[in-house]
C-alpha positions as CSV (number, residue, x, y, z in Angstrom):
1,X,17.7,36.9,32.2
2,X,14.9,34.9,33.3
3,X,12.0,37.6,31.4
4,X,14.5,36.7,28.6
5,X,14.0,32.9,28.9
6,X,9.8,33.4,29.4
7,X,9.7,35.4,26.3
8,X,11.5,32.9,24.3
9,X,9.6,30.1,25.8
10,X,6.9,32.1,24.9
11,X,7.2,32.5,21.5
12,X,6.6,29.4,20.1
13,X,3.3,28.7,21.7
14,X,2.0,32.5,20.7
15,X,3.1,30.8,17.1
16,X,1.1,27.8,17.3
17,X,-1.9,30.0,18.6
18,X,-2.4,31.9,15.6
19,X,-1.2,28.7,13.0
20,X,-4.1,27.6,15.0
21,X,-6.5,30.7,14.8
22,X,-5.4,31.0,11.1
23,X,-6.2,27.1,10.3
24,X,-10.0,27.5,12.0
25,X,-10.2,31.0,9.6
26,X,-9.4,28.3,6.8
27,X,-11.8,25.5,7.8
28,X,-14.8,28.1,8.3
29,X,-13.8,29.5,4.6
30,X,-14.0,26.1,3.2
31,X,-17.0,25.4,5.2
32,X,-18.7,28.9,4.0
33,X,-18.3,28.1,0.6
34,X,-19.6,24.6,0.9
35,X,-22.9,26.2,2.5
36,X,-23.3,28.5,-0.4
37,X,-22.6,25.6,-3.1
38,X,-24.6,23.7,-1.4
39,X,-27.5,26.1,-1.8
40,X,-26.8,27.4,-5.1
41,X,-26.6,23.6,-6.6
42,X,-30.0,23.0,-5.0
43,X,-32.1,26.2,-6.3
44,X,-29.9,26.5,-9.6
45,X,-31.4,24.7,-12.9
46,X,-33.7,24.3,-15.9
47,X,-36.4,23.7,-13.6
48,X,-37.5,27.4,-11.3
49,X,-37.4,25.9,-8.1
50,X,-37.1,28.8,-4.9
51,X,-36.7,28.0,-0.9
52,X,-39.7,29.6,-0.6
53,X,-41.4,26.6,-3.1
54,X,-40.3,24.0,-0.7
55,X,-42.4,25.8,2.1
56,X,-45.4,24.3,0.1
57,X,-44.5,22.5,-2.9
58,X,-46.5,20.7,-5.2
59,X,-45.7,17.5,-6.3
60,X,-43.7,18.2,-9.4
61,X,-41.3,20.6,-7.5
62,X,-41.4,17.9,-4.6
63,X,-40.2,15.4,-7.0
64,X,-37.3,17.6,-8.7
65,X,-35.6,18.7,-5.4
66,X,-35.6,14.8,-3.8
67,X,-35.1,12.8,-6.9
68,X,-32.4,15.5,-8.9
69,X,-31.2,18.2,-6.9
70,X,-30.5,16.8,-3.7
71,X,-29.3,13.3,-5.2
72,X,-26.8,15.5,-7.3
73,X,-25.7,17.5,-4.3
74,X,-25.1,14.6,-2.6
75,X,-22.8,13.3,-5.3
76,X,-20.9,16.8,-5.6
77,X,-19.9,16.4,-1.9
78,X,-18.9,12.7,-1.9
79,X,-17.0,12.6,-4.7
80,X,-15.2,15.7,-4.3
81,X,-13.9,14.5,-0.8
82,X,-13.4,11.4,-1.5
83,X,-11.2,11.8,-4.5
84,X,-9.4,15.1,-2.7
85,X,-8.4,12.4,0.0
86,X,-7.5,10.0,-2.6
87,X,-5.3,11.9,-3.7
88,X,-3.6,12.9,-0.8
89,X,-3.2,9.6,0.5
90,X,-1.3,8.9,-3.1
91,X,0.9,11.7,-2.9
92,X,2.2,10.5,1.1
93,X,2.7,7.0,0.4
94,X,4.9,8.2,-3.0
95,X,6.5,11.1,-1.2
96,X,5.8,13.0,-4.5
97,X,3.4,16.2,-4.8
98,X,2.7,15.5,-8.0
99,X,1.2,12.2,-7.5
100,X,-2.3,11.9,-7.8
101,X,-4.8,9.2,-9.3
102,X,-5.3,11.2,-12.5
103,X,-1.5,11.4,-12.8
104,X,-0.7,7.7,-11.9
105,X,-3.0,5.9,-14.4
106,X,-5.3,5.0,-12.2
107,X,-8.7,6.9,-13.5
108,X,-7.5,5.5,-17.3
109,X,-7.1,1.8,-15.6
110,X,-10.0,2.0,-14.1
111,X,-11.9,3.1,-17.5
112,X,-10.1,0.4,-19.2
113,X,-12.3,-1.8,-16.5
114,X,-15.3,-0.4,-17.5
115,X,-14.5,-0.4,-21.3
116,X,-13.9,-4.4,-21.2
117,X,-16.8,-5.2,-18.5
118,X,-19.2,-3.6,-21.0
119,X,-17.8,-5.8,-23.6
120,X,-17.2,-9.3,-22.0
121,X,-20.0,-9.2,-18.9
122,X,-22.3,-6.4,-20.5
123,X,-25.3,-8.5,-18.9
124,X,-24.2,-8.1,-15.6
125,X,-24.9,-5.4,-13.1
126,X,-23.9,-1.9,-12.3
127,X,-21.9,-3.3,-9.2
128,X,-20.5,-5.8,-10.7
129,X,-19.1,-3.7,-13.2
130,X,-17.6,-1.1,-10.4
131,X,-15.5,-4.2,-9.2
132,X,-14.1,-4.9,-12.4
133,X,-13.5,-1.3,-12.7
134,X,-12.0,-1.4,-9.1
135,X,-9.8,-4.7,-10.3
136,X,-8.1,-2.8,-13.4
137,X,-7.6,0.0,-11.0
138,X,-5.7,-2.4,-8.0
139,X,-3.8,-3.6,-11.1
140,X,-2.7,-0.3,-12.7
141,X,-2.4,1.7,-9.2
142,X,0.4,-1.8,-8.6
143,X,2.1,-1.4,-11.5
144,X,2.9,2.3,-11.1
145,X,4.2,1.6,-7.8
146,X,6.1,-1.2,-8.7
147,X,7.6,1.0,-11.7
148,X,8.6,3.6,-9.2
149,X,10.6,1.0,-7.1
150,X,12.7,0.1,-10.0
151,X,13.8,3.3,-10.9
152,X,15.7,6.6,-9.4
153,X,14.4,9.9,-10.4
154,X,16.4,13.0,-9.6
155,X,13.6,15.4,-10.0
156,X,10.1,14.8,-8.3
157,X,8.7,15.9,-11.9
158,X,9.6,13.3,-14.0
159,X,7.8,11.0,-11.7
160,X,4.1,11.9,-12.3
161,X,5.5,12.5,-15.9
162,X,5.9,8.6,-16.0
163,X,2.2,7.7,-14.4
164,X,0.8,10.4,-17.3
165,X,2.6,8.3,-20.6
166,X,1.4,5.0,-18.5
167,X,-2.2,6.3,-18.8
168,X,-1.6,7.4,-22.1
169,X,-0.5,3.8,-23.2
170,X,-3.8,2.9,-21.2
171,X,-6.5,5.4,-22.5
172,X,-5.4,4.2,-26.2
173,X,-6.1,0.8,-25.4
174,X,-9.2,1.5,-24.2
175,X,-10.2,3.6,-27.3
176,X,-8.9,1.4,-29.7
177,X,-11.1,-1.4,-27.6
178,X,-14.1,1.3,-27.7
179,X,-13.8,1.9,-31.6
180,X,-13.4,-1.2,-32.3
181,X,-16.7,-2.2,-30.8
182,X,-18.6,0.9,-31.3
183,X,-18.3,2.0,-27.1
184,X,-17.3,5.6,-28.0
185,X,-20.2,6.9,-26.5
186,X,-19.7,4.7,-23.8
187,X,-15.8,6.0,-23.1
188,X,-17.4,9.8,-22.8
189,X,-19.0,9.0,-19.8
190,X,-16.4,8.2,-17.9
191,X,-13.8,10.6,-19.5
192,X,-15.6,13.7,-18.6
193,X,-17.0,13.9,-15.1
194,X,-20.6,14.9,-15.3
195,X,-23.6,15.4,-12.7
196,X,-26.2,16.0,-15.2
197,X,-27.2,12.6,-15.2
198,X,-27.3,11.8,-11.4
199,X,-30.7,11.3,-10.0
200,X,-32.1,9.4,-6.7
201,X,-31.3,5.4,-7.3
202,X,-28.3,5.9,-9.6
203,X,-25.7,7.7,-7.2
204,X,-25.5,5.5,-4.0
205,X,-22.8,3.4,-4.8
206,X,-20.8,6.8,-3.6
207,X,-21.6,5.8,-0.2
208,X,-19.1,3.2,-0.2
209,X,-16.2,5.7,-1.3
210,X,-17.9,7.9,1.8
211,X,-17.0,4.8,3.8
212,X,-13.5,4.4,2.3
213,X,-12.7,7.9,3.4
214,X,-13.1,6.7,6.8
215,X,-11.2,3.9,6.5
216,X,-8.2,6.7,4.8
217,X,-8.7,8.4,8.1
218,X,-8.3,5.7,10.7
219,X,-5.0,4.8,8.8
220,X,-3.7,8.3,8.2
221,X,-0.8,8.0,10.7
222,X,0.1,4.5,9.5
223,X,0.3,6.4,5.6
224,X,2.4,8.9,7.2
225,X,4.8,6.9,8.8
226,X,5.0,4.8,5.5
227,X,5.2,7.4,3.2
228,X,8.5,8.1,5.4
229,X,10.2,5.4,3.7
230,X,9.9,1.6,4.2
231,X,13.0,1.3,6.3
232,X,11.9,3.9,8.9
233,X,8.6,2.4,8.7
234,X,10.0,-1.1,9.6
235,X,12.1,0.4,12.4
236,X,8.9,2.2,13.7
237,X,7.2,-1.5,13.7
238,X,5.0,-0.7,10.9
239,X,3.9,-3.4,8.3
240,X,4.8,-1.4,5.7
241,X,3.6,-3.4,2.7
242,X,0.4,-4.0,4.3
243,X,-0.2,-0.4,4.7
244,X,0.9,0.0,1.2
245,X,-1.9,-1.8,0.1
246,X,-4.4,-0.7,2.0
247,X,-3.9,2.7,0.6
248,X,-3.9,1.1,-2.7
249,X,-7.1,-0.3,-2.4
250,X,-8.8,3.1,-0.9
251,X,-7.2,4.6,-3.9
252,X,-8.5,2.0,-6.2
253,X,-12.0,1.9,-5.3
254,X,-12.5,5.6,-5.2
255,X,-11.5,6.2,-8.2
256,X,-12.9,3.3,-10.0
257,X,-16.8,4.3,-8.3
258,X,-16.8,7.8,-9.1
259,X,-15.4,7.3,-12.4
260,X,-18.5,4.2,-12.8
261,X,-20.5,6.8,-11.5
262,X,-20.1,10.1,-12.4
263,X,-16.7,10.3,-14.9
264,X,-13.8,11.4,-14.4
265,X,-12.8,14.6,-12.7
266,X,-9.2,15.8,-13.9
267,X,-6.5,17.3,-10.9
268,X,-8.9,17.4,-8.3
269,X,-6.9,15.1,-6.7
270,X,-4.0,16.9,-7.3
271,X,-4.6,20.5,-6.4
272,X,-6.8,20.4,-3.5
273,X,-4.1,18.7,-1.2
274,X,-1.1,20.4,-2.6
275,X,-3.4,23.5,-1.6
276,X,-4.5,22.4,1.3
277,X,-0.9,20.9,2.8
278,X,0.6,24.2,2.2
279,X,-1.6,26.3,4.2
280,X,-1.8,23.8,6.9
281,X,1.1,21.5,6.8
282,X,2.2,17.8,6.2
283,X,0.1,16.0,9.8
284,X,-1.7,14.1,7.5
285,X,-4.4,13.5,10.5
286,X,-5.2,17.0,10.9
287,X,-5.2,17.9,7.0
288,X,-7.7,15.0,5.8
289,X,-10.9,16.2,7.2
290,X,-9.7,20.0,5.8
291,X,-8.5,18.0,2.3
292,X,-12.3,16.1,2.2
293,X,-13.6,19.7,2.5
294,X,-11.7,21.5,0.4
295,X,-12.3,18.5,-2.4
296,X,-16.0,19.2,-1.7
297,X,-16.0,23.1,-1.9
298,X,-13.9,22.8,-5.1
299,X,-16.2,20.7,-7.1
300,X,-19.0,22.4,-5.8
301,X,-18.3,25.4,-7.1
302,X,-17.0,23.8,-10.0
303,X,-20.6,22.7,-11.4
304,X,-22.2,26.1,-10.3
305,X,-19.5,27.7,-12.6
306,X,-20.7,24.9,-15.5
307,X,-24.4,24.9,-14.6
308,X,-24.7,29.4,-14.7
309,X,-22.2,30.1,-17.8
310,X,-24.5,28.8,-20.5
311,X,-27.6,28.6,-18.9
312,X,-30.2,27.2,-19.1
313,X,-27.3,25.0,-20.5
314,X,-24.8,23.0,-18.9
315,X,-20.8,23.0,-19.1
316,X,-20.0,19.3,-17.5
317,X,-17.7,19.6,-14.4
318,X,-15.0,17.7,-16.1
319,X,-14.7,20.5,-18.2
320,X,-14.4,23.4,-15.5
321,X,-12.3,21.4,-13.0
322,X,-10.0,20.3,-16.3
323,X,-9.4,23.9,-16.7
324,X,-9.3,25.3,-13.5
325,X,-7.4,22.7,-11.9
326,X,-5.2,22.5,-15.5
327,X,-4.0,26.4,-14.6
328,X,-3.2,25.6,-10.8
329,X,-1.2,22.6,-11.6
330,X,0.8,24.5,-13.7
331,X,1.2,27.4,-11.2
332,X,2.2,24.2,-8.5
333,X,4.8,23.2,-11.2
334,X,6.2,26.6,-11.8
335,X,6.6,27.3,-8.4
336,X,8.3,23.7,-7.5
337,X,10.5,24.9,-10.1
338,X,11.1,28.1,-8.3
339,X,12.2,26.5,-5.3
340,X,14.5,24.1,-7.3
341,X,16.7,27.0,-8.8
C-alpha cells in the first residue's frame, strides 16, 4: 500500500520534469533558430559581405554591416518580440485567442494616426508623429474593448470577426483621407511591414517598445489575474481597470512605433502566442520571455524567406508573414472548430 501511494505521489512530479525538459528543448529551438537568423540577416544581401570580411574590412563593408545590416537585425528582433507580446497580452485581458492587435483595429487606428499627422502636423517630427499614431491607437484599442463589454458572443470567433469589420471601417477612412490628399504612397508604408528601408538613425524609436516589453512583463500576473474576469480580479484586490489600461497602453504604443517605423506585420501577434501557449501553457509569466522569442525567430526567418526568393531582390516581410501567418490562422481556426463539435 504505501509503494502504491510513492508511486502515485510520484507521478506527477516525473510529469512536471519532462513538461519541464520538453519546455527548455523548446526555448533552445527558438533560441537556435534566432542564432541562425540572426546570421543569415547579417551576411545575406545585395551587397557580398562574408564573416571572414569583418576580420579586416574596409571601409565600405565597415559601413554596410553597422549602418544596414546590424541596424535591420536589430529591428527584426525588437519588433518581432515586442508585437508577439503584444499580442499576447491582448488575447489574456479579452480571454479570446483570437484577439490580437491586427484583429482588434488597432494597427488600422494607428495608421489612421499617421495618415492625419502627415496631413494636419506634417512639419512636425518623426516622434511626434508616433504619439499621434500611439493616440489613435489608445482610442481604437478603447473602443474595441468598450464594444466587447456591451455585447455577448456565444462563439469566441465572432469576436475578432467584429475588431476585423472595425478596422475595415477604419483602413477605408484612412484611404479615402490618403486619396483624397494624394498620401497613397504614404499609406504603403505602413500597410506592408518592410526592413528594406531601416538603417542606423531611423530604427531607435524601437527601443521604447523594447522597454514596453518590460513593463508587459513586470505586470504579467496582474494581466493574468484580470484577464480572469473583473469580478474575480476585484475579489483578488486587483485594480482591475487600472490594469486594463495599462495593457492598453503597452498594446498601443507597440503597435503604433513599429507600424511608424517599419509597417505593419499581419498575425504575428496572433500566431506566435496561440503557438507558443499551446506548447507551454496559459502562466503568462513563464510564456512571455518564450512568446518575445518565438515573435523574434518568426520574423526573422520571415525576411530571410523574402530577402533569398527573388534575390538579389526583396519580397517585403509583410508579405511572407501575411501568408505564412494567413495559413496558420486558418489552421488555429479550424482546429478551434474541431474542438467545438
Amino acid at each position: 500500500m504505501s509503494d502504491t501511494l510513492t508511486t502515485r505521489d510520484a507521478a506527477p512530479s516525473d510529469q512536471g520534469v519532462r513538461r519541464r525538459g520538453v519546455q527548455r528543448w523548446q526555448l533552445a529551438l527558438a533560441l537556435l533558430l534566432v542564432a541562425a537568423g540572426a546570421f543569415a540577416s547579417l551576411f545575406i544581401g545585395v551587397t557580398d559581405l562574408t564573416p571572414l570580411d569583418l576580420l579586416d574590412p574596409d571601409e565600405a563593408q565597415a559601413r554596410v554591416f553597422l549602418a544596414s545590416r546590424v541596424p535591420r537585425l536589430l529591428a527584426i528582433l525588437l519588433s518581432g518580440s515586442a508585437m508577439a507580446v503584444a499580442g499576447l497580452v491582448m488575447m489574456t485581458l479579452t480571454r479570446n485567442r483570437f484577439v490580437s492587435p491586427h484583429t482588434a483595429g488597432t494597427t488600422e487606428w494607428a495608421g489612421l494616426g499617421i495618415v492625419v499627422a502627415t496631413l494636419w502636423f506634417g512639419s512636425s517630427s518623426l516622434l511626434g508623429k508616433m504619439g499621434i499614431a500611439v493616440l489613435f491607437a489608445l482610442v481604437g484599442t478603447w473602443v474595441f474593448l468598450r464594444l466587447l463589454r456591451r455585447m455577448v458572443f456565444t462563439d469566441m470567433i465572432v469576436v475578432p470577426l467584429v475588431g476585423i469589420m472595425l478596422g475595415g471601417v477604419v483602413i477605408a477612412v484612412a484611404m479615402f483621407l490618403a486619396y483624397r490628399f494624394d498620401l497613397l504612397q504614404t499609406m504603403d508604408a505602413w500597410t506592408n511591414g518592410d526592413f528594406s528601408g531601416v538603417v542606423s538613425g531611423r530604427y531607435e524609436l524601437l527601443w521604447a517598445v523594447a522597454a514596453a516589453t518590460v513593463v508587459a512583463y513586470v505586470f504579467a500576473d496582474r494581466f493574468a489575474v484580470a484577464g480572469m474576469g473583473e469580478s474575480f480580479a476585484v475579489n483578488l484586490g486587483i485594480a482591475y481597470d487600472r490594469v486594463v489600461r495599462t495593457g492598453l497602453v503597452i498594446v498601443s504604443v507597440v503597435t503604433a512605433i513599429v507600424v511608424v517605423t517599419v509597417g505593419s506585420i499581419p498575425f504575428l501577434g496572433l500566431v506566435v502566442p496561440n503557438l507558443v501557449t499551446m506548447l507551454m501553457g496559459d502562466h503568462l509569466r513563464r510564456v512571455l520571455p518564450a512568446t518575445a522569442l518565438a515573435g523574434a525567430a518568426f520574423v526573422l526567418v520571415c525576411d530571410v524567406i523574402g530577402r533569398t526568393l527573388r534575390y538579389p531582390y526583396e519580397i517585403p516581410v509583410g508579405s511572407v508573414v501575411g501568408v505564412v501567418g494567413g495559413a496558420l490562422f486558418v489552421a488555429l481556426l479550424l482546429r478551434a472548430r474541431g474542438r467545438g463539435a
